[in-house]
Structures are given as C-alpha cells and as structure tokens.
FIBA-749673 format. One line per 4 residues: number of its first residue (from 1); for each residue z, x, y of C-alpha. Coordinates in nm, 3 decimals. Example, Ala and Ser with C-alpha at 12.3 -4.5 7.8 and 13.67 -1.06 7.14 Angstrom:
# FIBA-749673
1 = 0.780/1.230/-0.450 | 0.714/1.367/-0.106
END
This chain:
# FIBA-749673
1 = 0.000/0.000/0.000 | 0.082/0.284/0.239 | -0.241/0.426/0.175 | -0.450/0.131/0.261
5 = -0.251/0.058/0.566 | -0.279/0.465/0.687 | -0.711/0.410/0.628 | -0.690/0.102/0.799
9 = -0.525/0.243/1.127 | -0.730/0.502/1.063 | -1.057/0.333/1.101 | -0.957/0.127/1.400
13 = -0.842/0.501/1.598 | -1.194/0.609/1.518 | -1.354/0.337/1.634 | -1.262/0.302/1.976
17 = -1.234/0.691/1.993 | -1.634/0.653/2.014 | -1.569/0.513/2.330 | -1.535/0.716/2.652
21 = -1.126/0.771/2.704 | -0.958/0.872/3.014 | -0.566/0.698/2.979 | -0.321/0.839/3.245
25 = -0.036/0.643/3.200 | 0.227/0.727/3.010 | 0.195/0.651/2.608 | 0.499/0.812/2.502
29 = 0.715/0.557/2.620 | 0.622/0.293/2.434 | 0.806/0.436/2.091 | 1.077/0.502/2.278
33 = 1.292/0.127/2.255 | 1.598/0.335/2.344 | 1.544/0.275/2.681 | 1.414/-0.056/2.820
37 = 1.052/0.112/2.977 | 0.943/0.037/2.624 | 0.922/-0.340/2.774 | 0.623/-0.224/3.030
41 = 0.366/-0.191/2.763 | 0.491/-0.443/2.526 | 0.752/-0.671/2.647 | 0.814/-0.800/2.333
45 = 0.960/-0.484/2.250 | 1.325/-0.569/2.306 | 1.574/-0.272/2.229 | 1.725/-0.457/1.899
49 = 2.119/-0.305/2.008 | 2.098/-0.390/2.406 | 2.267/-0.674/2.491 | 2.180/-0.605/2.892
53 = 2.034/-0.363/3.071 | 1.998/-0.311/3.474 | 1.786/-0.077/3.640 | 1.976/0.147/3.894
57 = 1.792/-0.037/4.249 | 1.528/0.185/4.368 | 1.540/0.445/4.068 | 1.463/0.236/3.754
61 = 1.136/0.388/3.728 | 0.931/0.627/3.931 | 0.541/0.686/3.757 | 0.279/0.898/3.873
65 = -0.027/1.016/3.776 | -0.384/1.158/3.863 | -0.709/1.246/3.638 | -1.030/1.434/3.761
69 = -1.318/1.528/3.574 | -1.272/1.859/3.737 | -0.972/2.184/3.726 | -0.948/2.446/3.995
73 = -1.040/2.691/3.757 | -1.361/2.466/3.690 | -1.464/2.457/4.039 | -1.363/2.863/4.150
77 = -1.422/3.174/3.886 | -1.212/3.440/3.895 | -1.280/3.804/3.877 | -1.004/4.042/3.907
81 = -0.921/4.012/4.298 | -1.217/3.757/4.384 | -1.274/3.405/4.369 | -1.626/3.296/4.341
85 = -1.751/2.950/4.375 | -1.875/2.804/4.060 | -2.262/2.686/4.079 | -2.235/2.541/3.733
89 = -1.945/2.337/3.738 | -2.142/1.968/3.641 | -2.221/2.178/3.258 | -1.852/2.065/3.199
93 = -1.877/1.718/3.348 | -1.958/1.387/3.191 | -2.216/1.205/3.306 | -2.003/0.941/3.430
97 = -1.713/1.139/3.578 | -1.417/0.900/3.766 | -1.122/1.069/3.956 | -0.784/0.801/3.942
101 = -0.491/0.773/4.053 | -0.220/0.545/4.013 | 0.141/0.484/4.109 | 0.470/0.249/3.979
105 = 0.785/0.193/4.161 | 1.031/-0.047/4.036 | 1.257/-0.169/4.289 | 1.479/-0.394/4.033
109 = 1.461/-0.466/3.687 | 1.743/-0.658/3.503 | 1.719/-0.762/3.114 | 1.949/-0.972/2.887
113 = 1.961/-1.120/2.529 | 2.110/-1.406/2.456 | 2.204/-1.572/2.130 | 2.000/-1.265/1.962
117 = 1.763/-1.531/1.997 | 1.601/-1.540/2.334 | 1.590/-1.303/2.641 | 1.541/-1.306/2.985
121 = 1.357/-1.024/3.186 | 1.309/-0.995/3.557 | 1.187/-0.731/3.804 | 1.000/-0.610/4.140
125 = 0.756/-0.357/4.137 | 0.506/-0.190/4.383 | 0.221/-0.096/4.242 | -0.091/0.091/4.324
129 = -0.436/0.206/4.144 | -0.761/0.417/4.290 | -1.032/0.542/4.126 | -1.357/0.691/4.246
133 = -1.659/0.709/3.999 | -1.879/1.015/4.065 | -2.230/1.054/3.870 | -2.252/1.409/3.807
137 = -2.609/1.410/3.966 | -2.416/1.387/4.327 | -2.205/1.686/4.256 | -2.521/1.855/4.129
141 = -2.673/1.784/4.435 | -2.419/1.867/4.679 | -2.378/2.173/4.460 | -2.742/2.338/4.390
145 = -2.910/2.125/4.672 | -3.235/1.874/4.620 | -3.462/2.172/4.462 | -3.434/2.031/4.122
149 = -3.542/1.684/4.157 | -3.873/1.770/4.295 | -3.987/1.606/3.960 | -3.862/1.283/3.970
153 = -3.666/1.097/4.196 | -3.299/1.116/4.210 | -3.075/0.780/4.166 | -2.712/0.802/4.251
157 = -2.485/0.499/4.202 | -2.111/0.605/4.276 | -1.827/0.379/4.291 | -1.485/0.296/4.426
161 = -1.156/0.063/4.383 | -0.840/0.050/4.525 | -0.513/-0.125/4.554 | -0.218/-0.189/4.623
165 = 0.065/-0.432/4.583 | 0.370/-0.582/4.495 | 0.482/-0.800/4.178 | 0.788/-1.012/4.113
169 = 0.783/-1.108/3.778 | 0.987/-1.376/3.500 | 0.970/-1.273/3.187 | 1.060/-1.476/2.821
173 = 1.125/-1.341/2.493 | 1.153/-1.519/2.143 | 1.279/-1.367/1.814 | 1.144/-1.567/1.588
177 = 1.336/-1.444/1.258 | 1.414/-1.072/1.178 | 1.030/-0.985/1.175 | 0.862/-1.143/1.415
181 = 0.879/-1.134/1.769 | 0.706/-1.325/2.079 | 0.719/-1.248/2.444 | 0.529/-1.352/2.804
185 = 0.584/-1.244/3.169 | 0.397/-1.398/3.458 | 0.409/-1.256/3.783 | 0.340/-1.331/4.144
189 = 0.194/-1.057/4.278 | 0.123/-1.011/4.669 | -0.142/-0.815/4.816 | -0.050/-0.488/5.076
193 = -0.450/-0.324/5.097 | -0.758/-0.310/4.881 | -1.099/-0.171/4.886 | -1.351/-0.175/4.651
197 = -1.735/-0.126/4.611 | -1.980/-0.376/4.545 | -2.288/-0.143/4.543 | -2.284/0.238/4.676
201 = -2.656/0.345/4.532 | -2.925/0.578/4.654 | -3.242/0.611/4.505 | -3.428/0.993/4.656
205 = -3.720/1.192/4.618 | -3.836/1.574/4.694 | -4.105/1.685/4.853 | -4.223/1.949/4.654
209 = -4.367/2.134/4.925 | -4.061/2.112/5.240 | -3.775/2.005/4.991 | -3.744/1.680/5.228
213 = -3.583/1.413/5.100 | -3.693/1.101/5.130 | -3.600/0.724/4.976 | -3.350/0.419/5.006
217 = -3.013/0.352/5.012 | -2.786/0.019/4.918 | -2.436/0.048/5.025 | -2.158/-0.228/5.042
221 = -1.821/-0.238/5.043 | -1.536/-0.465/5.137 | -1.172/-0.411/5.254 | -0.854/-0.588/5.298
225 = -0.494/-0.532/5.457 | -0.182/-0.765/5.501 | 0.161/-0.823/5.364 | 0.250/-0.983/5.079
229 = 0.262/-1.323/5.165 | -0.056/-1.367/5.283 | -0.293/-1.197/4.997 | -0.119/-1.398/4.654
233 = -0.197/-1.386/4.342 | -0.082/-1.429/3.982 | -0.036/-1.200/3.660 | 0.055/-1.224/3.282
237 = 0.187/-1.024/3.023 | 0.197/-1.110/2.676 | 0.344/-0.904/2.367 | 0.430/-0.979/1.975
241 = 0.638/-0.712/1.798 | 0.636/-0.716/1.390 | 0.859/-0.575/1.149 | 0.708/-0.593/0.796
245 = 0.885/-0.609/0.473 | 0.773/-0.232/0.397 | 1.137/-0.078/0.546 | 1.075/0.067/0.864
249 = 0.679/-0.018/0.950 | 0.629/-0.175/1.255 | 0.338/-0.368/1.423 | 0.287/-0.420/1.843
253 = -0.006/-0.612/2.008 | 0.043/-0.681/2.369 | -0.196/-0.753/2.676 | -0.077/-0.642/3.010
257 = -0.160/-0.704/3.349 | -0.429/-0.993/3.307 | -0.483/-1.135/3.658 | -0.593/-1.152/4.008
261 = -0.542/-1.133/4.361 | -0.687/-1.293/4.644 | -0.750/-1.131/4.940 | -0.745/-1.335/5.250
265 = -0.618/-1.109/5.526 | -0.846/-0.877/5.774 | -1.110/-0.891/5.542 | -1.376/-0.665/5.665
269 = -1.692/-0.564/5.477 | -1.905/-0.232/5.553 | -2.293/-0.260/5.525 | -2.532/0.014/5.549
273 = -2.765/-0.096/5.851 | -3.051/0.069/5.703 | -3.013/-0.060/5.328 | -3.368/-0.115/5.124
277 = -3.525/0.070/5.449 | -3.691/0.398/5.362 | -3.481/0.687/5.500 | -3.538/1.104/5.539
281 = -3.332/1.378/5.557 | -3.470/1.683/5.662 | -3.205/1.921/5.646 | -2.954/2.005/5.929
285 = -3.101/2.090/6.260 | -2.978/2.223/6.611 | -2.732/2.477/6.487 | -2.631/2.692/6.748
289 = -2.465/3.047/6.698 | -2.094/2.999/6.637 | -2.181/2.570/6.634 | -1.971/2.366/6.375
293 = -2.231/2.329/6.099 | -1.995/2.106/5.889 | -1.962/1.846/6.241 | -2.358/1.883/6.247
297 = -2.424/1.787/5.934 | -2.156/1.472/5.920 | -2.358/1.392/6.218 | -2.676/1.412/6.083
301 = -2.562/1.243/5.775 | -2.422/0.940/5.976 | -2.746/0.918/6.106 | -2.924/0.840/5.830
305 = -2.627/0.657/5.663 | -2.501/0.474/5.944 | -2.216/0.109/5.833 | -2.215/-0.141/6.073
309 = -1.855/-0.396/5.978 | -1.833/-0.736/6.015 | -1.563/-1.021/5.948 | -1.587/-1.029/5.577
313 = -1.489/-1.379/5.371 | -1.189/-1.410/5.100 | -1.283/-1.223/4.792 | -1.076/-1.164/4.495
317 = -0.994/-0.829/4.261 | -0.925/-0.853/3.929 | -0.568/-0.624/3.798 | -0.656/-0.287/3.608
321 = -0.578/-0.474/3.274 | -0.458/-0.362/2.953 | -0.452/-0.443/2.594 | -0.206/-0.196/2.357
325 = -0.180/-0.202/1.944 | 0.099/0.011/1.789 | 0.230/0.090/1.466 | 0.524/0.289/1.373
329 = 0.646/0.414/1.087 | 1.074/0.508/1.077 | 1.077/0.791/0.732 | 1.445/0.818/0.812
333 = 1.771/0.675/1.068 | 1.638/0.914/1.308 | 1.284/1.027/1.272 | 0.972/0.775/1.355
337 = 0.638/0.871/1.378 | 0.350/0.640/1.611 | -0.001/0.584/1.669 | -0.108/0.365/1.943
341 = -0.436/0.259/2.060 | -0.497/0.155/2.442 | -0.775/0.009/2.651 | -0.808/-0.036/3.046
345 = -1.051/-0.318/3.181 | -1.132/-0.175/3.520 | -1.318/-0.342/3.790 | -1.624/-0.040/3.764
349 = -1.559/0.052/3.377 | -1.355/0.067/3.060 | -1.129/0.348/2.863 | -0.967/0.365/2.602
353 = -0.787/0.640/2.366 | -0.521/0.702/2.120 | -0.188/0.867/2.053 | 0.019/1.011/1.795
357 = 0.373/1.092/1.854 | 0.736/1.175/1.672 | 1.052/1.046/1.774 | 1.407/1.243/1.743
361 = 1.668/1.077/1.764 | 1.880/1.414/1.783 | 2.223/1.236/1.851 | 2.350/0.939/1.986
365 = 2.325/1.008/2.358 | 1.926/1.194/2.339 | 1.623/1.131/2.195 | 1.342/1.322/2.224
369 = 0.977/1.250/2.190 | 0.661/1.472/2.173 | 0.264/1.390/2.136 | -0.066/1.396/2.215
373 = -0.335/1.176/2.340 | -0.631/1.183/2.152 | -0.937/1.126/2.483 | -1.338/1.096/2.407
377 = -1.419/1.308/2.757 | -1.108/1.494/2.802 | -1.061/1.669/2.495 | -0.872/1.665/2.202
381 = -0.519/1.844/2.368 | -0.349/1.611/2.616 | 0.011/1.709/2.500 | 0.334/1.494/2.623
385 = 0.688/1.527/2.591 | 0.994/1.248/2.680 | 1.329/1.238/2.676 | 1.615/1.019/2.676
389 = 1.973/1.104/2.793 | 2.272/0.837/2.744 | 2.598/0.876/2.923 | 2.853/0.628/2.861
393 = 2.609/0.304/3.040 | 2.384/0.517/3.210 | 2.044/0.617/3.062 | 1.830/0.870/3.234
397 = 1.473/0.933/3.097 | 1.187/1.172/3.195 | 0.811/1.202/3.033 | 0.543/1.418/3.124
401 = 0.195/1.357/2.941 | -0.192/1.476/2.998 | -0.090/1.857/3.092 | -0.398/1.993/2.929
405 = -0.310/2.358/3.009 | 0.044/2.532/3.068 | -0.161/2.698/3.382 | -0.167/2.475/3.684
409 = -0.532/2.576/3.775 | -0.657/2.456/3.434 | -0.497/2.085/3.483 | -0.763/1.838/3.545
413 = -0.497/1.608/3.519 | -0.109/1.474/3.434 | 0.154/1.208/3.450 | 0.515/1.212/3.547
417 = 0.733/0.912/3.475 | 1.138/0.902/3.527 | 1.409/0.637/3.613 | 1.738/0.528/3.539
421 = 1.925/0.205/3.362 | 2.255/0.087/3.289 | 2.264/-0.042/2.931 | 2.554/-0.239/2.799
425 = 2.561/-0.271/2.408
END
C-alpha cells in the first residue's frame, strides 16, 4: 500500500513539475502545525493540542520575499580585481522571465477550539504582491542593441501587476471525526493601491542598412489609490485535512485566496498617444560633450513613447490565488517527512512547484525543519530551513527558503518569514 501511494504522489510531483515554477512563499511552514502559521496555507490545519492561540499584535507574522530571473553575479563577471558587464546574461534566462515581490503583515490573529469539535479563527492582515514579466528579447535588446533583429521583426509584450491591501477575515473549522477535517475563511478585503497592465506590446523592425528601428507600439495600463473603505472586496479560503487509517499518513487540499477587489477610487488609466501608429527611433541625437546621455535618451524615448492619462472607470483585480495538496508521512513521535505541491493563478501567468521537507521535533520547546523546493526555471536547489522555539506560552518561529547560493551575489532570490504567538494548551 505504501508503495502505490509513494508512485502515486510521485506522478502527480512530476506532472506539474513540467510546468514553469517560480513559488516564493514560504513552503516550509505548512508541516510545521506546531505553530498556528500552518493555518495560512491550509486552515483546516488546526494544531490537534492548541486549545487557543493569539498572535502577539503587530508581530504575529512578518513575510517577505523577492524572485528575479537574474543574480548579481549573472549580470557583472568577475576577474580578479575587475568587474565586467556581462553581454550574455539572457543565455541563462527563460524566455518568459517575471521579477516578484510580495509582502504579509499580520496585525492580529486570534484562534480557538471549542468542544474539539469546532473552531473559530480571526485576523487582519496587510498584504501586498508585484510582479513584472520581462521577455528576454527586451533585455537582449537593451543589452546587445537592435543589430540582431535585422532579420525579422522584434515583438516585445512585457507585463505588470500590483497591489496592495488589507484583509479582515472569519474563519470556521469542523472536525468531522478523528480523520477528517473541514475548514472556510472569507474575508473582506479593502483596497490601498493597484496597478496593472492590460497590454504593454511593441512590435519593431531593423533597417538593415542604418540599424533604425522602426514599427508600433500598444500600451495600456490602469491605476488605482484610496483607503480601504472605498476599494472593497471579498475573499475565501477553503481547506480539508485527512488522517488515514495507515498510522501517521496525512492528506491536505486547500484553496487560498480566491477573490476580488474592486477598484473605485482615483482610477486613472495611461494610454500610449501614438498606439497602432507607426513610430522610429533613430538612435540618440544632440549629445553634447559632458551632456547627460542617460536624460537624452529618456527624452528621446518619451518622445516616441509618449502616455497621455485620463479618468479611468471602476475595474476589478482578481487575488494572486492559490491551490496547495500535501501529504505527510510521521515514521516516528518526532520525525515527519512532507511533499507538497503548490500553484499560483496570477493575473499575467501561472506557477507552480514542489517541496520535500523533514520535521524534528528535537524537544518539547523546538522543532526544526529543513527542505527544498523543487522549481521548473529556477533549478533544482532552493534550500529552506524553519524553526520553532516554545517558551512557557510564547512561540517564536523563523524560516528562510529559496537561498539558492550561500553567496549573496549568486541569490536570484529568497524568503524570510518570522512572528510570534501565545499558545495555551
């Protein structure tokens, strides 16, 4: 039986692993039902010895985390005392790079069982999420210049979302009998800024004998800024945890962050005045001795490129949403080993990968956890490590995932995620 199951998982990881995989959010947490952040990717995951937990006000949990297709050590060469620029960066770049960021601050969270039957969660977050796609034909061409699309003509369609906001949110939890568990949270969430792109394409050609460029552009793009009252919207979570008769293997499904926000406030949307109208660029001109040449060329650029805004009307952004399946397997009191599979819905694009982890449980106030996240264009090594320190009520946690390298210049990304909870058992 433990066979089939193991080629089963197995299959499913290999699957999606043909899919392009960029995860920055932290994985390792979600083994770790020592502490309550195990509720943020499946909130069905109740901690079965917690009675209550609260999370110290402004310090339950602090996440952060950036990705680029891109190191320093990518970008600049070194040689002994030198730094050279590196014209062949985009040989190490995906087609379809994106550079994200993303950020989670809880402000409250409070949790409590009742009955061992039911449970009640609640908490207030601020929450944030960018990401910029980037064709690697633009960095080619900012790179090498236009001399290698004298060919064929060069289209570029880049891309960009952001936002920001904040989310109260109720949730509900149900154990049904000692295997099966059922959970929901829906939020109100209330919009702070956004900006996203509804088209940001070019479509170019060289002439072969100046190296002028030539062709069309289509750019739009539309942003929003309030508080929170005025740009509402609504969330849900939704999680089922199983225990199986096979002594310590566990299932988890859950969906996360499935919803919307409207955007009603200072709406304002950016048009290129001279979209579908043939363009040229013939290089940068009028540079003096000693003149700005970077000023010049924005100049020259803006130009050609030039936005005109307007008073946009209400649009609405979907969430960065989420769908998670675990399974664990406990081989002893203390030891658990994990694979869990993750996908992000994005408004521009999809990702998904997979982790494999071990749990410690190295005495009753720490517990340790170490992994790796398996990603399709980031490589096979994205190490993590968390941790889990109990004094008396107070737990204090810390994980740190996606450090490719041990050197800072060969990071093309990571993620940092701490907080604090009182737990009463």
């Amino acid at each position: 039986m433990k066979k089939h199951l193991l080629f089963i998982i197995a299959g499913i990881a290999l699957f999606f692993l043909s899919r392009p995989a960029a995860a920055q959010e932290s994985n390792l947490l979600h083994f770790m039902n020592t502490t309550p952040q195990a509720l943020r990717s499946n909130p069905a995951n109740f901690p079965d010895s917690m009675e209550m937990y609260f999370g110290v006000p402004f310090l339950a949990n602090i996440s952060v985390g950036v990705g680029s297709p891109l190191s320093w050590s990518d970008i600049f060469i070194h040689r002994r005392d030198s730094l050279f620029f590196n014209r062949h960066l985009t040989s190490t770049m995906p087609d379809d790079s994106h550079i994200s960021a993303d950020f989670n601050y809880d402000i409250f969270t409070f949790g409590k069982r009742f009955n061992n039957k039911h449970y009640i969660t609640i908490g207030l977050t601020a929450k944030g999420y960018g990401d910029v796609g980037l064709p690697k034909d633009i960095v080619n061409l900012l790179v090498n210049g236009n001399s290698a699309f004298t060919k064929k003509p060069l289209t570029l369609d880049a891309s960009f979302f952001g936002i920001a906001y904040g989310e109260l949110s109720v949730g509900y939890g149900y154990h049904i009998n000692k295997n099966w568990t059922l959970s929901g949270r829906i939020k109100l969430l209330g919009g702070i800024a956004s900006a996203y792109s509804e088209s940001l394409k070019a479509t170019l050609a060289t002439n072969p004998d100046t190296y002028d460029l030539t062709g069309s552009t289509d750019i739009l793009f539309k942003t929003a800024k309030g508080n929170i009252f005025e740009n509402l919207g609504v969330g849900v979570d939704a999680g089922v945890y199983f225990k199986t008769p096979l002594q310590g293997l566990e299932f988890g499904l859950s969906f996360i962050d499935w919803g919307f926000i409207r955007w009603n406030a200072d709406v304002t949307e950016h048009r290129g005045v001279k979209n579908n109208q043939s363009i040229s660029f013939t290089g940068i001109t009028n540079i003096t001795s000693g003149g700005d040449v970077m000023k010049t060329f924005l100049d020259t650029l803006k130009n050609q490129l030039d936005l005109e805004k307007r008073n946009g009307d209400a649009f609405r952004t979907v969430l960065p949403g989420r769908l998670f399946f675990s399974a664990s397997y406990n081989f002893s009191p203390n030891d658990r080993v994990g694979l869990l599979f993750r996908t992000d819905v994005l408004q521009h694009f999809d990702r998904s990968g997979i982790t494999i982890m071990y749990n410690r449980l190295v005495s009753d106030w720490f517990s340790v956890s170490a992994g790796n996240n398996f990603l399709f264009d980031l490589g096979a090594f994205n190490p993590g490590i968390a941790m889990n320190f109990s004094a008396s009520t107070f737990q204090f946690y810390i994980a740190l995932e996606n450090f490719r390298s041990f050197y800072i210049r060969d990071m093309d990304g990571i993620r940092l995620q701490l907080g604090m909870s009182i737990a009463l058992y």
